[in-house]
C-alpha positions in Angstrom: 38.1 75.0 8.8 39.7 73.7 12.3 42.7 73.6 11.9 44.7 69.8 12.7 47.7 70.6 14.6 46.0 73.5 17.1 44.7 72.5 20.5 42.0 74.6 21.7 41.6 75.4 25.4 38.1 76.1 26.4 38.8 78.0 29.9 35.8 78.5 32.4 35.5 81.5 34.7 33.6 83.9 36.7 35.0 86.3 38.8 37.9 85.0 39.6 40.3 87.0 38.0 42.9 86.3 40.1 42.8 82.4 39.7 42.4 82.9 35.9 46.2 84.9 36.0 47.6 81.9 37.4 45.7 79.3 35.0 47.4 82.0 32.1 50.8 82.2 33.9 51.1 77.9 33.5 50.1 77.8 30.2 52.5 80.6 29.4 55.1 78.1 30.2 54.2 74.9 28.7 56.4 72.9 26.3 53.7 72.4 23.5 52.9 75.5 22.1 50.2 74.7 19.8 47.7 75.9 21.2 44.9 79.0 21.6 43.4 80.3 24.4 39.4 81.1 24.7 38.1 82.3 28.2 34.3 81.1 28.2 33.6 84.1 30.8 30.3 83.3 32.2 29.4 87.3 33.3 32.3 88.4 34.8 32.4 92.4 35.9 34.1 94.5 33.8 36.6 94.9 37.1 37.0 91.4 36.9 37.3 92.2 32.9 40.0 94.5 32.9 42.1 92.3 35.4 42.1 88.8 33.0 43.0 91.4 30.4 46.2 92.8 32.4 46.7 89.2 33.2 46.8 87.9 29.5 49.3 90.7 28.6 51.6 89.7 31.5 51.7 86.4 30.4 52.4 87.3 27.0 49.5 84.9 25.4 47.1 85.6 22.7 43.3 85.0 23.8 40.0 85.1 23.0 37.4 86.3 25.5 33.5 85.2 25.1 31.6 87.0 27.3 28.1 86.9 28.0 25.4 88.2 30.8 25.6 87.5 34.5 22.0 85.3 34.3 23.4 82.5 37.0 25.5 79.4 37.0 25.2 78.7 32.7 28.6 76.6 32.3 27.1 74.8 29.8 26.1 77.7 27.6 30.0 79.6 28.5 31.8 75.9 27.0 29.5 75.8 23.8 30.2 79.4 23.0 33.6 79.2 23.7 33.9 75.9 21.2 32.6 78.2 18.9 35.3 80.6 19.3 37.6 78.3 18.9 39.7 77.0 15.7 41.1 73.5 16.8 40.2 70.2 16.0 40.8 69.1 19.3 39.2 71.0 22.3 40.8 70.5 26.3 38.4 72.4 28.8 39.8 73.5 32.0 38.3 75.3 34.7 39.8 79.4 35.5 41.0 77.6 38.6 42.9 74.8 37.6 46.6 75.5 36.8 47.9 73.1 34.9 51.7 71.3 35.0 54.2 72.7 32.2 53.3 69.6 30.2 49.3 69.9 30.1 49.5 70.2 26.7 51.7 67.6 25.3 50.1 65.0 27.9 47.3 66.0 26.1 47.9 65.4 22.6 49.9 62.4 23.6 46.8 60.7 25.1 44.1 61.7 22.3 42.6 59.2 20.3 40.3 58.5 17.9 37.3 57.4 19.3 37.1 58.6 22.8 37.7 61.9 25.0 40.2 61.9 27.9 39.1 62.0 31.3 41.5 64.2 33.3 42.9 64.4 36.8 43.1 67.1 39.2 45.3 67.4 42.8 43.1 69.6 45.0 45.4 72.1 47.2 44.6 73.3 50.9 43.7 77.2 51.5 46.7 78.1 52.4 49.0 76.9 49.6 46.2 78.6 47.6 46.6 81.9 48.4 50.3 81.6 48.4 49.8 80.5 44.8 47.4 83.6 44.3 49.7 86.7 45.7 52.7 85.0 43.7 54.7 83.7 46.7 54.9 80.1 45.2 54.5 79.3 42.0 52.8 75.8 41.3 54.0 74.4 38.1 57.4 73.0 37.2 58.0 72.1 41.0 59.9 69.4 42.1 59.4 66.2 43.3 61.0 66.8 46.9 58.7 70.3 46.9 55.2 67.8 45.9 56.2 65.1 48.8 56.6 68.3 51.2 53.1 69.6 50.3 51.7 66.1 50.6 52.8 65.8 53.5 52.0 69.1 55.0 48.0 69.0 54.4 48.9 71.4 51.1 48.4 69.0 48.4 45.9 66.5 48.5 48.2 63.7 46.4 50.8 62.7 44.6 51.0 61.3 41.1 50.8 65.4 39.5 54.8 64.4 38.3 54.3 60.9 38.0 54.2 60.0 34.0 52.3 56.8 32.9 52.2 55.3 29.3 49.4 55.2 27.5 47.7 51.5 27.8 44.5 49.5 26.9 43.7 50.0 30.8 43.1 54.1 30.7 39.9 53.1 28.7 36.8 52.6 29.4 33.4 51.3 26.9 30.8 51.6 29.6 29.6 55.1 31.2 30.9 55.9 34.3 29.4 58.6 36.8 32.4 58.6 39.1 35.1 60.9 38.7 33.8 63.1 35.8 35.9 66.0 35.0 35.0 69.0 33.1 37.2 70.6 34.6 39.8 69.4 32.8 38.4 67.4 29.7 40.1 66.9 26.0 37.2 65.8 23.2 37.9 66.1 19.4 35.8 68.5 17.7 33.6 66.0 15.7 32.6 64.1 18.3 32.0 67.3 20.2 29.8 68.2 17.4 28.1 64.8 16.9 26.5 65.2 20.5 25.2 69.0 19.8 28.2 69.5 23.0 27.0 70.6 26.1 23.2 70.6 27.3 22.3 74.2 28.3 18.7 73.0 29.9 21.6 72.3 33.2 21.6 75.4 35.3 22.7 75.8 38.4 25.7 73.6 39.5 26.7 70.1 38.9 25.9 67.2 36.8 26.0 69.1 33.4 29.5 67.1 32.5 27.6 64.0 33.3 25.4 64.7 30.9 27.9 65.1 28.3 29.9 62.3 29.0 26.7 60.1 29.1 25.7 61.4 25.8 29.2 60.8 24.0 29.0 57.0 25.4 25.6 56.5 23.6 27.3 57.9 20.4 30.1 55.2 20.6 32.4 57.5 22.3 34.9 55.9 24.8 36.4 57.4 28.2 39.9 57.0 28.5 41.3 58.3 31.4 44.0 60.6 32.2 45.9 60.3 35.8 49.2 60.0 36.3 49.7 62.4 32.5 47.2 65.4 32.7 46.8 66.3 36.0 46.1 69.6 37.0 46.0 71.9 40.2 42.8 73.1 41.5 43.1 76.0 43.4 40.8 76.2 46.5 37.4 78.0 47.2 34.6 78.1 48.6 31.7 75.4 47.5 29.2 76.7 45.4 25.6 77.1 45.6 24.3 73.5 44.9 20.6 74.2 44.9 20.2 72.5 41.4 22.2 69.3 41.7 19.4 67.1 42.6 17.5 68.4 39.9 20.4 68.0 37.4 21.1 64.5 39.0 17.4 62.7 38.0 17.6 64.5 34.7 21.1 62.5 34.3 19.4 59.3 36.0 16.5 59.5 33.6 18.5 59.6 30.6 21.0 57.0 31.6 17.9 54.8 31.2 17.6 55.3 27.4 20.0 56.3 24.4 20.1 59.7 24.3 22.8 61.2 22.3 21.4 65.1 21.9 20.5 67.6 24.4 17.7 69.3 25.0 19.4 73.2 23.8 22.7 72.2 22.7 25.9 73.7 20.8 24.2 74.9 17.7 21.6 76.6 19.0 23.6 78.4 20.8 26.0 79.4 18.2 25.1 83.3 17.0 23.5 84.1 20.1 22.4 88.1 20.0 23.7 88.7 23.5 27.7 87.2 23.3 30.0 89.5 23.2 34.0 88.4 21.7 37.0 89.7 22.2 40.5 89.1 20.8 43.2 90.1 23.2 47.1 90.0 22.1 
């Protein structure tokens, strides 16, 4: 039975150990502390493995790890199983490279509402503020103001408003679908409405569009967008683009289905649940 006070956190990755240990080094300090962890590990080497391991216990958090076979670019398939590893009535995703502010959580649960999923907000930082994040010469969250308006202003931070703290109004939300903007990345959905929509569409390989889908699917079922900026913001580490070989294909599939009321995916969340080749972990 989910339980109603937990938040779960649904965290991406791929071998990128070293961004994940940041990502677990934020939410190590956040002021809400109910929450779980589950790293939705999408084939990760068992190098890659060990290091998120020696990464939890440095933090100090309690995580569970859902692994399953290298096969490509399956984000979809990673979320879905890690939902199912998790306990929470309320699910956040966030990506192994976005390190969220101290109050991720509580903006979170502040913002939640029946009847919608929150949209959230990322600042994008340079390169080199990047690897300065990644060898543990600056740490990211809990800055101050005066350090955000020096890395805006240097090229390191690509904008302001990660400190800035709106109220929640009538304006943050949204009845109509809207392709602009889409965040997975950083994403809060309750569980049922999660559910309702089978979650994620695991037909979408390859990069992109995938969180389109999902959104698009949650608007046919009733489900409103509200959006996040200026509470949930979070920081998303730089790196190279990825492959995006599938993205037009992903893109007509959205199109398509934007023309009709689709609410459930082609291979969704349950059939996904049980799967022979997942393999979970409880760390701490």
């Amino acid at each position: 039975m989910p339980s109603v006070d937990l938040i779960s956190l649904v965290i991406t990755t791929y071998n990128r150990s070293d961004a994940l240990a940041v990502v677990l080094d934020a939410l190590a300090l956040q002021d809400d502390r109910q929450f779980e962890v589950i790293v939705a590990d999408d084939g990760s080497t068992a190098s890659h493995q060990d290091a998120m391991l020696a990464a939890a216990k440095a933090s100090g958090l309690a995580l569970v790890h859902v692994w399953h076979p290298d096969v490509g670019f399956t984000a979809s398939r990673v979320r879905n199983l890690g939902v199912a590893a998790s306990k929470g009535n309320y699910v956040v995703f966030l990506d192994g490279d976005c390190v969220p502010e101290t109050d991720f959580v509580r903006q979170h649960r502040r913002l939640r509402e029946e009847g919608c999923f929150v949209n959230g907000s990322r600042v994008m930082l340079s390169e080199r503020l990047t690897q300065q994040a990644l060898n543990g010469r600056t740490k990211v969250p809990g800055r101050s103001l005066f350090f955000w308006l020096g890395q805006r202003f240097s090229g390191g931070a690509s904008k302001l408003g990660s400190l800035l703290r709106l109220p929640d109004f009538a304006g943050r939300t949204h009845a109509r679908f809207q392709w602009k903007g889409i965040r997975s990345c950083n994403m809060g959905v309750w569980r049922q409405d999660f559910e309702a929509v089978n979650g994620f569409d695991e037909s979408f390989v390859g990069w992109g569009h995938e969180d389109a889908d999902f959104v698009l699917r949650l608007h046919n079922a009733g489900i409103k967008r509200k959006n996040g900026f200026c509470a949930t913001e979070v920081y998303h580490l730089w790196h190279k683009q990825a492959s995006r070989t599938s993205e037009s294909v992903n893109a007509a599939t959205v199109r398509l289905r934007m023309q009709s009321a689709q609410v459930q995916p082609t291979i969704g969340y349950r059939e996904s649940k049980g799967a022979e080749d997942v393999v979970t972990r409880r760390w701490g």
